[in-house]
C-alpha positions as CSV (number, residue, x, y, z in Angstrom):
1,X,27.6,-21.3,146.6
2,X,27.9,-18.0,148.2
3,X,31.0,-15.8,147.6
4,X,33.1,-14.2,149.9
5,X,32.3,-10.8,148.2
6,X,28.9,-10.9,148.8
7,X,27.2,-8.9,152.1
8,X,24.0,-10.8,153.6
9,X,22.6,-8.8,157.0
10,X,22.6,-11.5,159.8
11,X,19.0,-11.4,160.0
12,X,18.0,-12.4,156.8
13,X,16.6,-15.7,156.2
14,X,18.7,-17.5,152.7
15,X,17.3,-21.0,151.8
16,X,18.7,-24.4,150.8
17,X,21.0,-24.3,147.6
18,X,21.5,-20.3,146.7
19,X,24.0,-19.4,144.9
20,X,24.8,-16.1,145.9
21,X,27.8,-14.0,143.1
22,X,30.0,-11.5,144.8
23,X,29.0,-7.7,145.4
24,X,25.7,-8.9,145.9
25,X,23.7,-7.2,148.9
26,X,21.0,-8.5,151.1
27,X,19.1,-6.7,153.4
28,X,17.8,-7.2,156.9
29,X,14.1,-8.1,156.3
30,X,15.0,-10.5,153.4
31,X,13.3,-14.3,152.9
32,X,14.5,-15.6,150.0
33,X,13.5,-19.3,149.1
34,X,15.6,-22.2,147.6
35,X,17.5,-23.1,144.5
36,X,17.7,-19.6,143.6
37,X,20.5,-18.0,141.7
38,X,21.1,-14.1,142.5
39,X,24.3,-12.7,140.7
40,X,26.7,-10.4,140.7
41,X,25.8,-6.9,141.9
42,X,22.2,-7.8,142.7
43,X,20.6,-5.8,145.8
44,X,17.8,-7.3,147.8
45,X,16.2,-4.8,150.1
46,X,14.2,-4.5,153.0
47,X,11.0,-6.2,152.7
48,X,11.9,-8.1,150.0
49,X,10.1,-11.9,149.8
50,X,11.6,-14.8,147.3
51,X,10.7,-17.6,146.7
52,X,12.2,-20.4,145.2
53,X,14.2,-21.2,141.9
54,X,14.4,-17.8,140.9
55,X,17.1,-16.5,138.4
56,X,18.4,-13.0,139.3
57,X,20.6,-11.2,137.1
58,X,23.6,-8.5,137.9
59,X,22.1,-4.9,139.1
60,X,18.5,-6.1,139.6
61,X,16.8,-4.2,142.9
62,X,14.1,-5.7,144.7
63,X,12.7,-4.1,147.5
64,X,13.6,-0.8,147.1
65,X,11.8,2.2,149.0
66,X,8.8,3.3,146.6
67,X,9.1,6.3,144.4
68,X,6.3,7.8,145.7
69,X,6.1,10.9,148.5
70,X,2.8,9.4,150.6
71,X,5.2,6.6,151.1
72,X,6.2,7.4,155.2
73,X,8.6,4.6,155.8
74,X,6.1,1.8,156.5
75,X,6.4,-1.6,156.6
76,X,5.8,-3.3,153.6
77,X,6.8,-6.0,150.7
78,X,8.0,-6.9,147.6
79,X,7.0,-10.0,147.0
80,X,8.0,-12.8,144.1
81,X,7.0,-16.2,143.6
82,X,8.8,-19.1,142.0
83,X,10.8,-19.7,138.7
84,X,10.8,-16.4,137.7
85,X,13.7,-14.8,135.4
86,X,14.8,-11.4,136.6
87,X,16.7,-9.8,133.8
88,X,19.8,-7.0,134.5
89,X,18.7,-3.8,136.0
90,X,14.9,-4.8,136.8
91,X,13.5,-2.4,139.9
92,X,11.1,-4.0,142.1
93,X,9.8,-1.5,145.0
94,X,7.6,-2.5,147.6
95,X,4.0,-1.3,148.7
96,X,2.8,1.2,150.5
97,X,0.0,2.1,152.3
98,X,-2.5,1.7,149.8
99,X,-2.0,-2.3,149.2
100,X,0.9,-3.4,151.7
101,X,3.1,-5.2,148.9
102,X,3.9,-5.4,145.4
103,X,3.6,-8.8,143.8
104,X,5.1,-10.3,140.8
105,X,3.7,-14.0,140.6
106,X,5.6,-17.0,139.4
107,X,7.2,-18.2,136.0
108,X,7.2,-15.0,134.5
109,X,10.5,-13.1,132.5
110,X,11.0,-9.7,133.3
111,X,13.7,-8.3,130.5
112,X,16.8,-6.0,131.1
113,X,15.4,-2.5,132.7
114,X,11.6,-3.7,133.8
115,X,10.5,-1.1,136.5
116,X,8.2,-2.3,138.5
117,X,5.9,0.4,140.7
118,X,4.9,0.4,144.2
119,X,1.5,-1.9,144.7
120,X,1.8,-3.3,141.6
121,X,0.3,-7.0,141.3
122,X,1.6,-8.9,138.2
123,X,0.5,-12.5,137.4
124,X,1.9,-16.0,136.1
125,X,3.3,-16.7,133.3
126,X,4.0,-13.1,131.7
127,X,6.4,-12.4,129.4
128,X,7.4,-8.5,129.9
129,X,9.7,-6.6,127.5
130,X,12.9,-4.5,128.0
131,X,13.0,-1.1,129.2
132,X,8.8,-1.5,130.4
133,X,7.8,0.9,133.0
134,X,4.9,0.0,135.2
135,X,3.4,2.8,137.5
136,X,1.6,2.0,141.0
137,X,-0.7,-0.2,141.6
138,X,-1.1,-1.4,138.9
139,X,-2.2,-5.0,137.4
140,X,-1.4,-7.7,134.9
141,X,-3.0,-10.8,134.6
142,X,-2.0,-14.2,133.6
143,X,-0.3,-14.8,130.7
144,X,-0.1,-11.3,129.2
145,X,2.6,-10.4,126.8
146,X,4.1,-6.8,127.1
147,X,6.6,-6.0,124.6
148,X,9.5,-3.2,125.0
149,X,9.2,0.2,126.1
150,X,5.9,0.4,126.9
151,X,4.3,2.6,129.6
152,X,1.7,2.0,131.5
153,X,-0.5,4.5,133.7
154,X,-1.2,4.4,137.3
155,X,-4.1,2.0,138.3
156,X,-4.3,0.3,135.1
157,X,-5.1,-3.0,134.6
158,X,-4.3,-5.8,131.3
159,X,-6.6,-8.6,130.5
160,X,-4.9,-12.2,130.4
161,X,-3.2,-14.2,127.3
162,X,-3.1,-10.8,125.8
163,X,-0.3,-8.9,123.8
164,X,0.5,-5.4,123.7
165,X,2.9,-3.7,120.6
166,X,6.2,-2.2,122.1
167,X,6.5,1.2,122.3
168,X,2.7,1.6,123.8
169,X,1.3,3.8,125.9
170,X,-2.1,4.0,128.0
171,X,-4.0,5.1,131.0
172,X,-7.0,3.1,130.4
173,X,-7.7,-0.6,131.1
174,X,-6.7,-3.2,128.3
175,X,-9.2,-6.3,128.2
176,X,-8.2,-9.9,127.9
177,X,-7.1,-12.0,125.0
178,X,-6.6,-9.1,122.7
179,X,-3.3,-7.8,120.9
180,X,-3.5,-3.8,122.0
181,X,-1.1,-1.3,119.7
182,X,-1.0,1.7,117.4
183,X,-0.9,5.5,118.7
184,X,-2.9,6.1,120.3
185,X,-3.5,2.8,121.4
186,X,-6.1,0.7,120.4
187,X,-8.2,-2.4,120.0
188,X,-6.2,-4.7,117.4
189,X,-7.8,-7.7,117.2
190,X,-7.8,-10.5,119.2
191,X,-4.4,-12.8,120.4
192,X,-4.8,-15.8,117.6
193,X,-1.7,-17.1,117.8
194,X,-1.4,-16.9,121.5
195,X,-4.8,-18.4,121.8
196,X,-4.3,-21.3,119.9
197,X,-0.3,-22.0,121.5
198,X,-2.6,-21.7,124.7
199,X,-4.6,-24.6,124.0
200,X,-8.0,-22.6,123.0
201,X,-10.6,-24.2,120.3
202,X,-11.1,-22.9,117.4
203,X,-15.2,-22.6,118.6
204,X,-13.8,-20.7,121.8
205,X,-11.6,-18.6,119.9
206,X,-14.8,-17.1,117.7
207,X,-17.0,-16.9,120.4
208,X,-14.2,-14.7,121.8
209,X,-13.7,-12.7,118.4
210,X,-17.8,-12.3,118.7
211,X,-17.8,-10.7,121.8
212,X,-15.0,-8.5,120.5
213,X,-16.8,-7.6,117.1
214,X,-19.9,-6.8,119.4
215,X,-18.0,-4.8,121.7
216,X,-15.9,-2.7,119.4
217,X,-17.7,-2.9,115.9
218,X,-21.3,-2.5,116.4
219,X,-21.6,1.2,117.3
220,X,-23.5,0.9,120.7
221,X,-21.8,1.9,124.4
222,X,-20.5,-0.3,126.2
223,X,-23.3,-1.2,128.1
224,X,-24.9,-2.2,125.3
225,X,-22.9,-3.8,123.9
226,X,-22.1,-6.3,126.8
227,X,-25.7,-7.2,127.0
228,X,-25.4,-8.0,123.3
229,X,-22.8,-10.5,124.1
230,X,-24.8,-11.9,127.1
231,X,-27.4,-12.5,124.6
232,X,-25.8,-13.6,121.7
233,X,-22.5,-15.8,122.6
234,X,-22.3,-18.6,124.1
235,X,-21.3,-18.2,127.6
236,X,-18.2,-19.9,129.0
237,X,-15.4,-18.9,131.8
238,X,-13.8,-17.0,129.4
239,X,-16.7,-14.9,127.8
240,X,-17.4,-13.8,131.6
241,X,-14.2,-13.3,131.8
242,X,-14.3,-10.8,129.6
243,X,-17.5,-9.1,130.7
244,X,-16.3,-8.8,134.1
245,X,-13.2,-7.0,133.3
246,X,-15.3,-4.2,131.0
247,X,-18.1,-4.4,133.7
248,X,-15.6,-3.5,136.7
249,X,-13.1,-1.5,134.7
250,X,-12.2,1.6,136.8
251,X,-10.6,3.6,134.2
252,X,-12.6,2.1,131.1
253,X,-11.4,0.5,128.1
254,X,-9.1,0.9,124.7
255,X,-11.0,2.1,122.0
């Protein structure tokens, strides 16, 4: 299961049933979990954290130094959960300072050339699309679809069982069950099809569509507008989800 080819440090920690492809390398400072694949040409770096039936593919790099110069050589993580699909050439650094580790959560597929920043915390269940660049710290939620080549600014956060077009760009937040596109980018309706292949109601998915109409079609601020919704739609985990995300939103939302 592990090829002669390969180099694994002596003090890394390789579970039950890993089938390791030659030329990979593995760093001291390396847990990786079981029934995980890693092929050809992988690298797993210092810091790096795996867990458990995992698909790596040839010239990923996880746990490489950040690409930031406040990063001094501390200890720190890159950290990825279970049943995950690591497409060629994805970049995983670890944290920093600021946040300790970079996170990608479980069962998500990261496509051929994913770059994923220092601090960055990405959910369960995303689907993220070739050639996608994420920047520090940022964060996607559960669920989210991110097509290809899309860039995302430092800090930013994306709402849940959302979709953004490829080719995007933004440096503000986008909220939660939307589909984000356009350029610049903007508000583009809300995720039907997702929400429904989700399980949603139909009654959920318009009180969701309400609170969007209210947000981004009757002409007051935001503030307003979220008191609107607390008013006028029904409230459920997902409507709070919602206004949580605007009401905390560091960078504010896509208009």
């Amino acid at each position: 299961m592990i090829s002669p080819l390969a180099y694994i440090h002596p003090e890394a920690k390789i579970g039950e049933n890993v089938e390791i492809g030659p030329f990979v390398y593995i760093d001291k400072n390396v847990v990786i979990g079981d029934n995980n694949i890693i092929m050809p040409n992988a690298n797993i770096l210092y810091g790096a954290r795996i867990g458990n039936n995992n698909r790596i593919f040839p010239g990923a790099v996880i746990g490489a130094v950040p690409q930031d110069l406040k990063f001094k050589g501390e200890e720190t993580t890159a950290e990825v959960g279970d049943n995950n699909t690591i497409r060629e050439n994805v970049t995983i650094n670890r944290g920093t300072a600021a946040k300790g580790k970079t996170v990608v959560g479980s069962n998500n597929l990261l496509m051929e050339g994913v770059h994923v920043a220092h601090d960055a915390i990405i959910g369960n269940g995303c689907i993220i699309g070739n050639s996608t660049k994420f920047a520090g710290e940022i964060i996607i939620d559960d669920y989210s679809i991110i097509s290809a080549s899309v860039l995302m600014h430092q800090f930013c956060r994306v709402g849940g069982y959302g979709m953004i077009q490829g080719g995007s760009r933004f440096s503000k937040d986008i909220p939660p069950f939307i589909i984000a596109g356009r350029d610049p980018i903007a508000y583009c309706g809300i995720n039907i099809v997702g929400l429904r292949r989700r399980g949603f109601s139909n009654e959920l998915i318009e009180n969701i569509h309400n609170a969007y109409r209210i947000i981004y079609n009757s002409g007051k601020n935001t503030a307003e507008a979220l008191e609107q919704v607390k008013q006028e739609v029904p409230m459920s985990p997902e409507i709070e989800y919602i206004i949580s995300f605007i009401e905390n939103s560091q960078r504010g939302i896509i208009r």
